[in-house]
C-alpha positions, -999 to +999 in steps of 0.1 A: +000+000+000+021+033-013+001+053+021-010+042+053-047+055+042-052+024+030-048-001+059-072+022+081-099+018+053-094-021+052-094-019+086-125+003+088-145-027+062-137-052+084-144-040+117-177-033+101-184-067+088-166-078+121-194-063+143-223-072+118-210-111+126-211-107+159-246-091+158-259-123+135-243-153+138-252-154+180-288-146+170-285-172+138-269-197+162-294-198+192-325-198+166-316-229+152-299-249+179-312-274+202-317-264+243-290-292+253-264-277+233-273-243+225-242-231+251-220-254+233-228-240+199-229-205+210-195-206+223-180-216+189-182-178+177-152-176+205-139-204+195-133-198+161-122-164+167-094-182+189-085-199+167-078-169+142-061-152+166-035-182+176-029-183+137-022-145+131+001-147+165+022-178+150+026-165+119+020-127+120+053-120+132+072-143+110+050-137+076+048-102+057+017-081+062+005-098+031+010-133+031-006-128+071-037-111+053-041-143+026-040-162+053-068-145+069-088-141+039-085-179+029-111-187+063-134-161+047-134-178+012-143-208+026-176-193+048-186-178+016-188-209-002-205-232+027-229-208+042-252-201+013-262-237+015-274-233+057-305-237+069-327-209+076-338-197+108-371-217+121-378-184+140-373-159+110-393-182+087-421-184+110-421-149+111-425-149+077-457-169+080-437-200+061-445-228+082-439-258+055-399-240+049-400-235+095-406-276+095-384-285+065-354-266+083-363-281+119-362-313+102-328-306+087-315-294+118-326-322+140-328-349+118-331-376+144-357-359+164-393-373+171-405-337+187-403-321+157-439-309+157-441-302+191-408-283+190-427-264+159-455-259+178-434-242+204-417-218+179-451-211+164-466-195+200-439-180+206-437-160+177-474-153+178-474-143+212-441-114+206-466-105+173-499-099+193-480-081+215-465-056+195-465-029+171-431-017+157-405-024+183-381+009+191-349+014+207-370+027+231-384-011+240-349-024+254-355+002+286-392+001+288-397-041+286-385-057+319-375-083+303-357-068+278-340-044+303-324-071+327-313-085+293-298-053+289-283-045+324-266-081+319-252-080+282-239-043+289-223-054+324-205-083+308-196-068+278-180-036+302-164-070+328-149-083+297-126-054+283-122-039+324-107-075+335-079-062+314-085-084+282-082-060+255-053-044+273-030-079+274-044-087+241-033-052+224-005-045+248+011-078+257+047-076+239+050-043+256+040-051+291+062-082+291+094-061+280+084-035+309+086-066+333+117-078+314+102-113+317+126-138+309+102-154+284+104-141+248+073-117+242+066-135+207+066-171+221+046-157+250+020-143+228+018-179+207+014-195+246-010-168+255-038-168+227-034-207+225-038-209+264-075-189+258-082-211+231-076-248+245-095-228+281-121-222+258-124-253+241-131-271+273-155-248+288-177-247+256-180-286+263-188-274+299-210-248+298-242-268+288-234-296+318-220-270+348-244-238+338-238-205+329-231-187+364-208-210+383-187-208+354-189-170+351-180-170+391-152-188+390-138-175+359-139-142+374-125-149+407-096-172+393-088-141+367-090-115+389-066-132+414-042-138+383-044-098+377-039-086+410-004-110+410+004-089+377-003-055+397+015-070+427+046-079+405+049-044+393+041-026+427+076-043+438+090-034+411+077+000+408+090+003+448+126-001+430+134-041+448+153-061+425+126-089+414+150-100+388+150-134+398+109-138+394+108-120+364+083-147+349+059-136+375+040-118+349+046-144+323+028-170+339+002-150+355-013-135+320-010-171+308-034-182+337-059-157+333-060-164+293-068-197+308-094-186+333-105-156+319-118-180+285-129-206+311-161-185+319-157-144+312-147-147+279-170-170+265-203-170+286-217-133+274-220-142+242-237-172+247-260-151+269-263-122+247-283-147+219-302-162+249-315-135+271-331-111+247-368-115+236-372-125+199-390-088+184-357-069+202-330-095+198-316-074+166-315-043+187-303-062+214-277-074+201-263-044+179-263-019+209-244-052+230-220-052+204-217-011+203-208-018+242-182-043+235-163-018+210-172+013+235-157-007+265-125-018+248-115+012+237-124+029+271-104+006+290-070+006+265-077+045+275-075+037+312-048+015+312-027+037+291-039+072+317-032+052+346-001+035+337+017+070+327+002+089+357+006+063+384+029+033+371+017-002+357+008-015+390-023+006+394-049-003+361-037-037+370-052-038+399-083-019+393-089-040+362-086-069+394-109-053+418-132-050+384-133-091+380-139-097+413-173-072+412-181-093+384-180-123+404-208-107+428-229-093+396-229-131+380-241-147+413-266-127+424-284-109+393-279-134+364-305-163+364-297-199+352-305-204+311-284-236+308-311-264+297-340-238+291-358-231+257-358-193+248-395-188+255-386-204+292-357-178+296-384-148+288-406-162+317-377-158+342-366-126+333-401-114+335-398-127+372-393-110+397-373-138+411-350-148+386-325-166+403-347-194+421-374-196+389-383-234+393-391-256+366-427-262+378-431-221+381-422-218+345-444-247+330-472-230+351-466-196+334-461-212+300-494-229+295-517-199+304 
């Protein structure tokens, strides 16, 4: 490229398309997938995006700028010649009033299903219901629509817990922070460890995530990162102090490798399995743009943070608010975010309507269900 112009433009195109991704394929993805594995299948959006990342990291530095962006754009090729051929959304079809296509594309999806007309039928009142209901929806409608509006408070929370637990900061910043520790590790091999760390942590919580639930894994992902951030911050209080901590100078090292580990085990993989979940079907496009307007907000506000705090107070200090930030996270997921793991999406809307969300029973929401 003779100017620099045109890298921000390419990267302008594909933060766009990025972000339209991330609006539908989590909608796409919990439309058409089963209860018992919904988490599972949500989780593979993270997953994938792992993977891309552990790929750029082994061969970015290595690679020109080109040969990295083929490599890149070879995934993308391949999505646009598979996809066309997917399945449509039951959901979007039955909004459409096509019933016959809704039932041909359940059948496709669950091909060894008996409960395909009951699963239909399911779909079908659910819809109907969010129509009756409603006239045009509005932005408006997030705030206004309890439901909607804990789906709100959570995504938004979670998206902010992300990027403030000091994610985008390692992920943008880690070569740098590593040579202010002067780690003995080599900041290239610790990225390659690092984003492949998130990426095996990821791989086993997406198998978890439909058999342990949704919270306990958000809990303990939280706790377990935040104590991995406060040992970054604690590293470079004694070093900021001026003690000679030459001889644990993989402290910081192995801490950012365990929370990649942790941090993908939960926090970095459960919100946007909850952000296709939560939201009720005649917002879930709103929904889900304004959660992804969040995640870009938050990232960028806390790279700004980190950056403010670190030239005003030393590295110590954003490292351990971004600590003090997981473990606030830990008390939002336990005591404000119900339970979805095992529930259909119409179930879900009956326990956010709640006013008990956390201790909905099974029996509670098959009562509401069948008026």
């Amino acid at each position: 490229a003779p100017t620099t112009v045109y890298f921000y433009v390419a990267r302008f195109i594909s933060g766009f398309a990025a972000n339209a991704d991330f609006v539908a394929a989590p909608m796409y993805i919990s439309e058409i997938a089963d209860k018992n594995v919904r988490g599972f299948l949500g989780s593979s959006i993270y997953l994938m995006m792992l993977l891309g990342i552990v790929i750029i990291y082994s061969v970015g530095p290595y690679v020109s700028i080109l040969v990295s962006s083929a490599v890149g754009c070879s995934f993308l090729v391949v999505e646009l010649l598979i996809f066309p051929f997917m399945p449509e959304s039951p959901y979007y079809l039955i909004s459409k009033g096509k019933v016959e296509e809704a039932k041909r594309s359940l059948r496709l999806l669950r091909p060894t299903s008996d409960s395909i007309d009951q699963e239909l039928e399911g779909i079908q009142s659910n819809v109907r219901a969010r129509q009756e209901d409603t006239k045009k929806r509005h932005f408006t409608d997030l705030v206004t629509m309890k439901a909607s509006r804990k789906a709100l408070t959570i995504v938004t929370t979670l998206n902010f817990a992300q990027h403030f637990s000091s994610y985008s900061v390692i992920l943008m910043n880690l070569h740098m922070i590593l040579d202010y520790a002067e780690s003995s590790w080599g900041s290239n091999e610790s990225a390659i460890t690092f984003s492949a760390g998130m990426l095996g942590a990821a791989l086993f919580s997406s198998f978890l995530v439909d058999r342990a639930g949704r919270r306990i894994l958000l809990c303990g992902s939280s706790t377990l990162a935040g104590l991995s951030i406060v040992t970054v911050a604690t590293f470079f209080a004694v070093k900021h102090a001026g003690i000679d901590i030459t001889d644990y100078s993989w402290v910081p090292s192995a801490s950012t490798l365990c929370y990649a580990v942790f941090f993908k085990c939960g926090l970095g993989l459960i919100p946007i399995v909850l952000t296709a979940e939560l939201f009720p079907s005649d917002v879930k496009a709103m929904g889900m743009a304004l959660a992804s307007a969040m995640y870009s907000v938050s990232s960028a506000a806390s790279t700004y943070l980190f950056h403010y705090l670190y030239e005003a107070y030393g590295m110590h200090v954003p490292f351990y608010v971004f600590g003090v930030c997981c473990f606030l996270t830990t008390l939002f997921a336990y005591f404000y975010i119900p339970e979805t793991k095992g529930k259909t999406l119409a179930e879900i809307q009956v326990i956010l309507n709640s006013s008990t969300t956390t201790k909905q029973t099974k029996s509670d929401i098959q009562i509401v269900l069948s008026k």
